[in-house]
N, C-alpha and C positions, 0 to 999 in steps of 0.2 A: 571447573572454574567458569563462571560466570564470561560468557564473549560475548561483547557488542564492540563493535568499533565499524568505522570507515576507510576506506581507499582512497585515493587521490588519482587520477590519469595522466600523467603529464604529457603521453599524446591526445588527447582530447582537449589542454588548454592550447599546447601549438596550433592545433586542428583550428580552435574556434579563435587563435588570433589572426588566423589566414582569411579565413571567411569573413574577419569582422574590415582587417586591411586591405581586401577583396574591393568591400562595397564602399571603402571610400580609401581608394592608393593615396590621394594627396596630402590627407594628415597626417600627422602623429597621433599615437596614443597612448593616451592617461587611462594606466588600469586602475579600474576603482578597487581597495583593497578595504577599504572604511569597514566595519562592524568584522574584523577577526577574516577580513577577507571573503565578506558573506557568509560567515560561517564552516570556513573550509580550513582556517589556519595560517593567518598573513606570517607567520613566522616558519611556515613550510610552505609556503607561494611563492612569497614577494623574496626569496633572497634564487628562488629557481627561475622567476619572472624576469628580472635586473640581466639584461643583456637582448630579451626578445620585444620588447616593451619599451616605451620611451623617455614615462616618466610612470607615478603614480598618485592616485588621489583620494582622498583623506577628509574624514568629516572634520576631526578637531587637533588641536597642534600636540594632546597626547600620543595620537597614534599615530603623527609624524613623525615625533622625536624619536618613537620606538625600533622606527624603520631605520633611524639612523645609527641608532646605536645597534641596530644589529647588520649596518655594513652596506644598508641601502645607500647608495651615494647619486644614484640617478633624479631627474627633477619632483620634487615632492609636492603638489599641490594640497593647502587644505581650504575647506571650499564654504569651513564655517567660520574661517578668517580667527582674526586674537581678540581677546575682548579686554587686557589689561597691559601695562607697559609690561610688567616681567614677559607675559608669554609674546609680546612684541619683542624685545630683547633677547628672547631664547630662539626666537621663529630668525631674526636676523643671525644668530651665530651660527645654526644649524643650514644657511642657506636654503629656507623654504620660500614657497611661492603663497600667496593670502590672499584669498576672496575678502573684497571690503563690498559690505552690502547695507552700513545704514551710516548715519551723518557720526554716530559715536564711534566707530570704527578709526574714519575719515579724519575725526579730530585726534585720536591718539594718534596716527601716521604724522600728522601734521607738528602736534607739541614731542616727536621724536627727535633725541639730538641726532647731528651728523654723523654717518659714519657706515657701518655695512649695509649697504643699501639692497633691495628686492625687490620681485618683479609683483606685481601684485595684478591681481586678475576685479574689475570691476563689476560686479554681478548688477547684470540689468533684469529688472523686473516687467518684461513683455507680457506678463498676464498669468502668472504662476500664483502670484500675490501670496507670496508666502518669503523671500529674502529678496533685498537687490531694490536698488532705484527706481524709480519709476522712468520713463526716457525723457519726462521733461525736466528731469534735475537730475539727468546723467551730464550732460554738458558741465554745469557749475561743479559736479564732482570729480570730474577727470581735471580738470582745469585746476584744481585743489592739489589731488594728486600728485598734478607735475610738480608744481613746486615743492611739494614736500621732499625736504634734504635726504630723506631716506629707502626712495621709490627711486627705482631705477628704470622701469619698466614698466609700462601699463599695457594690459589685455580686454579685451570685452566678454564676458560669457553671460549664458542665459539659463534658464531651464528650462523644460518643453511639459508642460501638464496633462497631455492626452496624446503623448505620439505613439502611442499603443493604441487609440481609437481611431484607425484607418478612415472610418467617416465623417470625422471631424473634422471643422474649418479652424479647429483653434490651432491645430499648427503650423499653418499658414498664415493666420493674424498673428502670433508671436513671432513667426521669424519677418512678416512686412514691417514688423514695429524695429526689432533688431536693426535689420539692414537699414532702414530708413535713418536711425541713430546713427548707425556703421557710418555709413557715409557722410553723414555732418562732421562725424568728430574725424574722420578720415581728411575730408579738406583742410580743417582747423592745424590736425596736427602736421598735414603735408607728407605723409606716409600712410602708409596702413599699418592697422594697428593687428598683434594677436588675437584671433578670435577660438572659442569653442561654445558649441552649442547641443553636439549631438550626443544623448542619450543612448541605448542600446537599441530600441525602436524606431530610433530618427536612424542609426548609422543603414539599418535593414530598411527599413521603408519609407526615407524622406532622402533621398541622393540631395537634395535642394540646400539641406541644412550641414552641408561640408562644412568646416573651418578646419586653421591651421591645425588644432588640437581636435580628435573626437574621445569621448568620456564612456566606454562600457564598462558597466557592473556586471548585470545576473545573463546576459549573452557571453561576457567571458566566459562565464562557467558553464556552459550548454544550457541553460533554461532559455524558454521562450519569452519574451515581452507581450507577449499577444496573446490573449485568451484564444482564439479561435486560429489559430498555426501554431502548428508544433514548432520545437527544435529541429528534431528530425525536418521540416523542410527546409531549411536555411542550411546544413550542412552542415548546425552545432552537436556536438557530443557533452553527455556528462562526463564530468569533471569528478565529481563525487558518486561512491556509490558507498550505502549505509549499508550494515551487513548486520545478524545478529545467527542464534540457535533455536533451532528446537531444544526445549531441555523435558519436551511430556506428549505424549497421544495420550490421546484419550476417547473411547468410545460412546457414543452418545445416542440413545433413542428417542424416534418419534415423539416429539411433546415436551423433550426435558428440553431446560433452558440454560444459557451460560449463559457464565459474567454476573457483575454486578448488576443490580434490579430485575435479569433475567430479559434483558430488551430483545435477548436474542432463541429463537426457537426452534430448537430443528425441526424439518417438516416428513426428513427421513432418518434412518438412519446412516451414520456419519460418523464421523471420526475428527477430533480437534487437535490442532498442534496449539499447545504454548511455549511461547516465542519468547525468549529473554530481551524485552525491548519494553517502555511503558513512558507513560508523560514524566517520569523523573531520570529519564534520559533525553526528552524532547522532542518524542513520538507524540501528533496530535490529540491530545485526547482527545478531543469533539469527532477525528476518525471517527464516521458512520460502520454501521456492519455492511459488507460490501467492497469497501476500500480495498483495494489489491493490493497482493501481496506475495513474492515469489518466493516458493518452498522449495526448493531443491532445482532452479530455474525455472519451474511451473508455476501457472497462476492460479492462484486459493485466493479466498476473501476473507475478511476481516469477519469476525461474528462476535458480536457483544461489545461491552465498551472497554475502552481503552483503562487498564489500572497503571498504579504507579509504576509498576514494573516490569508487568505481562500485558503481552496483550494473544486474545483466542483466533486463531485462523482455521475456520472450515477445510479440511483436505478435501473431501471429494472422494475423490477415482486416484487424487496424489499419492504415491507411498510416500512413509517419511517416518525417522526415526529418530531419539533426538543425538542431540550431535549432528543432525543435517542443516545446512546453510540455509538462510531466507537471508533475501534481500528486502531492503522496505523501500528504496527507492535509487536508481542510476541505474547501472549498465542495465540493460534487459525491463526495466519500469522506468520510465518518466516520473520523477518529480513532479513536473506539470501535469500530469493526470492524477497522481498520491493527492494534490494538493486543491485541484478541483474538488476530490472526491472529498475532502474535509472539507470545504469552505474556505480556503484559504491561497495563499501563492507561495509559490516558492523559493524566497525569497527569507519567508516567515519560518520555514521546514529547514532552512540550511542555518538561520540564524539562533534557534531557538535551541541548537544540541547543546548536552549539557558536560561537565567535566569528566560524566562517569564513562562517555564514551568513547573508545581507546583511538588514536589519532598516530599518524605514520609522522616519526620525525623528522624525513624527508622525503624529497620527490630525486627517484633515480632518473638520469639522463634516458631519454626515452629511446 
């Protein structure tokens, strides 16, 4: 039989939600679970998650509702807010929380009748220029809000557009634009208001950008936010580790070439595993020859290019037979280096796995 499938660690997500409420004790935190939970299975996550975690957060109101129907009861933010009275209506009876980020939003809260009302988070656009107000028509739009019979509660949040670029001023000019707003609409309203700002980048390398709420995505899952630091130095663990077989050696001389178009050429003699893994399971295809790859927990490299369903790994000096394990990337390989080595992040390697590869129903108590 044909095996590809993945693991799940459930001590490695506890691990990396210590390290993440390490570097900022005074929020709460919204685990992002949006796109199937990065790829990992928000319907074996988010119901293991719902206890250690404080709330979670969500691109659109389908995969909030999802959460609730299957028993998620903790605060739910979606962060790409409703765009029509029904899913307004549906977001009010499910008890969700709703990013309003442009004046059409604003107006369906407003033409809502009275009645269950929600906490809605107002996305300010400090310089992302991609969803959220601008700061100088934040004022006019919280001010809407209040009144609207159907808001219960208004929040400020931002997005941070380069807080993985350490040498950049941009996120510090996004959070002096924030707070500078913060504090306008903080005298007006005569309290302070909920804030979140920080990203998985901001929580590790910006302490500046706390608020009441901090927002990790791909640091939940032990990847890095930073091209140049690992996981491994922050004290995150993977979360996921993909697995597949050998299902073939093969020996190969001097000059002959695998794979398709023949990109790859032995220069010695060699010996090839095919790997039951390929891009119609959501293994890179663009994978370079070289790309690592552990063969019985040793490192082989990738040779030739990636097919639909195989892909050719150099052994070496490895033995291996098939029926022997390779991992393509977690415990023992970084993600983060699989994902350099294609061109890519890993972000795009957790989100891109496809049905055919076999998935744990649940996460045992660790």
């Amino acid at each position: 039989m044909r095996d590809t499938w993945l693991t799940l660690d459930p001590q490695a997500l506890t691990g990396n939600i210590a390290v993440l409420r390490a570097h900022m004790p005074q929020s709460r935190l919204l685990a992002m679970v949006k796109a199937d939970a990065y790829g990992h299975g928000v319907a074996t996550v988010a119901p293991w998650l719902q206890g250690q975690v404080d709330g979670f957060g969500v691109a659109f109101i389908d995969e909030a509702l999802a959460l609730r129907a299957m028993g998620i009861t903790a605060p739910i933010a979606v962060l790409e807010g409703v765009f029509t009275a029904a899913e307004l209506e549906a977001a009010r009876s499910a008890e969700l929380q709703l990013a309003v980020h442009c004046p059409e939003q604003l107006a369906l809260l407003q033409a809502a009748p009275v009645g269950q009302s929600l906490m809605v988070w107002l996305k300010i656009n400090t310089g992302m220029n991609r969803l959220g107000f601008r700061p100088a028509d934040a004022l006019r739009a919280c001010r809407q809000l209040a009144a609207a019979g159907c808001v219960s509660r208004i929040g400020l949040m931002t997005h941070f557009a380069a807080a993985d670029e350490l040498a950049s001023n941009q996120t510090d000019l996004q959070l002096g634009r924030f707070r500078a707003l913060q504090q306008t609409l903080t005298s007006e309203q005569g309290s302070a208001m909920p804030d979140s700002l920080a990203n998985s980048a901001a929580i590790l390398a910006w302490p500046e950008t706390t608020g009441e709420w901090m927002r990790p995505g791909i640091a939940l899952y032990g990847s890095s936010p930073f091209a140049e630091q690992s996981a491994e130095s922050f004290g995150l663990q993977p979360v996921m580790t993909l697995h597949s077989r050998v299902i073939a050696v093969n020996a190969v001389q001097p000059g002959e070439a695998v794979g398709y178009s023949g990109t790859w050429i032995a220069e010695r003699a060699t010996r090839i595993a095919v790997v039951a893994i390929g891009y119609g399971d959501g293994y890179p295809r663009h994978a370079p020859s070289g790309t690592p790859v552990l063969v019985n927990g040793q490192r082989c490299r990738l040779a030739g290019r990636v097919s639909m369903d195989m892909i050719t790994v150099d052994l070496g000096e490895v033995e291996a037979v098939p029926g022997d394990e390779v991992v393509l990337w977690g415990r023992g390989l970084s993600a983060d280096e699989v994902a350099a080595a294609a061109g890519t992040i890993s972000y795009e390697l957790f989100c891109r796995l496809t049905a055919r590869v076999r998935r744990p129903a649940y996460l045992a108590a660790p």
